[in-house]
C-alpha positions as CSV (number, residue, x, y, z in Angstrom):
1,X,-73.6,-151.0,-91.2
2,X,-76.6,-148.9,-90.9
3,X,-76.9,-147.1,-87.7
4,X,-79.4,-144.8,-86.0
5,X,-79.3,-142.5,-82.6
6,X,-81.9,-143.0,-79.7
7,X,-82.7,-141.4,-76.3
8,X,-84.7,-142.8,-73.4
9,X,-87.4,-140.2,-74.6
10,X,-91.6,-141.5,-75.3
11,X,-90.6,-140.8,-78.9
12,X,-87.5,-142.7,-79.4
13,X,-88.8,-145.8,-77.2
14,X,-92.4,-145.8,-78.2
15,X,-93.3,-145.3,-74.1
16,X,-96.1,-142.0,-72.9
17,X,-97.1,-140.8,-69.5
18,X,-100.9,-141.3,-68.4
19,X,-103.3,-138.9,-67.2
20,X,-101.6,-139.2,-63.9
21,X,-98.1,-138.9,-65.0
22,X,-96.7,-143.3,-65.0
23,X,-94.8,-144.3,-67.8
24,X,-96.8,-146.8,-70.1
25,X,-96.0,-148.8,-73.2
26,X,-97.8,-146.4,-76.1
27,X,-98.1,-149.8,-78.6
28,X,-98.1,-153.9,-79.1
29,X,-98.2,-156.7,-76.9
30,X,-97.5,-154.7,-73.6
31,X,-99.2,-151.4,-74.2
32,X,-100.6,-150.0,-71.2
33,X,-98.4,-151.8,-69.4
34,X,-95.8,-149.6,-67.0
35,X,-92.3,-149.1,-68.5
36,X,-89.2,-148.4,-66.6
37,X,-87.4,-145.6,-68.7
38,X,-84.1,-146.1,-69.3
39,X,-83.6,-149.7,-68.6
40,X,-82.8,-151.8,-71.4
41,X,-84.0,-155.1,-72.4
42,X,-81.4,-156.5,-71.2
43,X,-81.6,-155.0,-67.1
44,X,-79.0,-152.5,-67.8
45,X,-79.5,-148.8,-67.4
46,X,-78.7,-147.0,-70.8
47,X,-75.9,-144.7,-71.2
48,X,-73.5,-143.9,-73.5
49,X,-72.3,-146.9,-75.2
50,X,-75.7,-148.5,-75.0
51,X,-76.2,-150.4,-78.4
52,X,-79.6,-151.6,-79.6
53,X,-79.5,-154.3,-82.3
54,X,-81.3,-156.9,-84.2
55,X,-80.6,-160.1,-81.0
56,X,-80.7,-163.2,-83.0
57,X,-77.4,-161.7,-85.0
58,X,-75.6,-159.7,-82.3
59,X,-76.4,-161.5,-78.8
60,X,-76.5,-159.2,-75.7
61,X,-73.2,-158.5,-74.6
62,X,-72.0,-158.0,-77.9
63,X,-69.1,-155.6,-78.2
64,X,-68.8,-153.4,-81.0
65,X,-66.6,-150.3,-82.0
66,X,-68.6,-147.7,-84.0
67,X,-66.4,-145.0,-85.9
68,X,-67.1,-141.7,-84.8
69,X,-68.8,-142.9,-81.7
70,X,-66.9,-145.3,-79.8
71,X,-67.2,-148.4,-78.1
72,X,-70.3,-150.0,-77.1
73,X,-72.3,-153.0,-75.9
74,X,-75.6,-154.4,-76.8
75,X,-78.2,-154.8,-74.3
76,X,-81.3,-153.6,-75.2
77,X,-83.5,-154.2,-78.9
78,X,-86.0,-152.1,-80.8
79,X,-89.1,-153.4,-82.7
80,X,-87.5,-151.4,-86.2
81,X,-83.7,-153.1,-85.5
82,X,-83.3,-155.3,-88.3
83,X,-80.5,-157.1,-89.7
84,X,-77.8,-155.0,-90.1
85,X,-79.0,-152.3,-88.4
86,X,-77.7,-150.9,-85.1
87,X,-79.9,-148.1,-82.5
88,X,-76.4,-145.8,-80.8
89,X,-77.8,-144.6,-77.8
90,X,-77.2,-140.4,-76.9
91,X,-78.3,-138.5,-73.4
92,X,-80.4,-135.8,-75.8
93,X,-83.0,-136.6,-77.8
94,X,-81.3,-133.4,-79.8
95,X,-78.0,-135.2,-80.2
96,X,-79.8,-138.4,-81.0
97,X,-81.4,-136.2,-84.0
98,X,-78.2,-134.5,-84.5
99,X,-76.6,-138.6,-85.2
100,X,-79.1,-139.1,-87.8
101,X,-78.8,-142.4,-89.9
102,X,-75.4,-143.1,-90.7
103,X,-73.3,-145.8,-92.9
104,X,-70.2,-146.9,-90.6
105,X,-67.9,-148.9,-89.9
106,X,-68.1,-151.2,-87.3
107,X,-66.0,-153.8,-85.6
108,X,-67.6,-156.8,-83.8
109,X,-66.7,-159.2,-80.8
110,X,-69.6,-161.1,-80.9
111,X,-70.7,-163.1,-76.9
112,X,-71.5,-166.1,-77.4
């Protein structure tokens, strides 16, 4: 499976500050609207372990075991997460870089 590093940065999760320093969607249906940073789609707040994927294949709760990064669960989704494509969530938007895109390995235990 194809996977990808985030962070809970603007640039990884498409969000920017206004002139007066709020969070805001930058793009689409919500843009302008205020964004909680670092809460997933799903309610949770992201840490390590924090999986976004593609939702009508891997359901929220989803369990999965990534080699070289662990276990994880999905709860949030990205407007690029496609198929079989999973978003591995880091604490840096340096080690996020650092991850790259990446062929692994995974093991799923989908929720249903």
């Amino acid at each position: 499976m194809m996977t990808t590093g985030y962070c809970k940065c603007g640039q990884c999760c498409g969000w920017k500050r206004t002139w007066y320093g709020r969070p805001v969607f930058k793009s689409g249906a919500l843009r302008g609207k205020r964004k909680k940073v670092g809460i997933t789609a799903a309610g949770a707040r992201a840490g390590h372990g924090t999986i976004a994927a593609d939702t009508s294949r891997y359901p929220f709760g989803s369990i999965m075991y990534i080699e070289g990064y662990g276990y994880g669960r999905v709860e949030d989704r990205g407007g690029a997460i496609k198929g079989e494509h999973i978003d591995l969530f880091f604490g840096s938007h340096q080690r996020a870089l650092e991850w790259g895109r990446r062929r692994k390995t995974v093991k799923v235990w989908l929720v249903r």
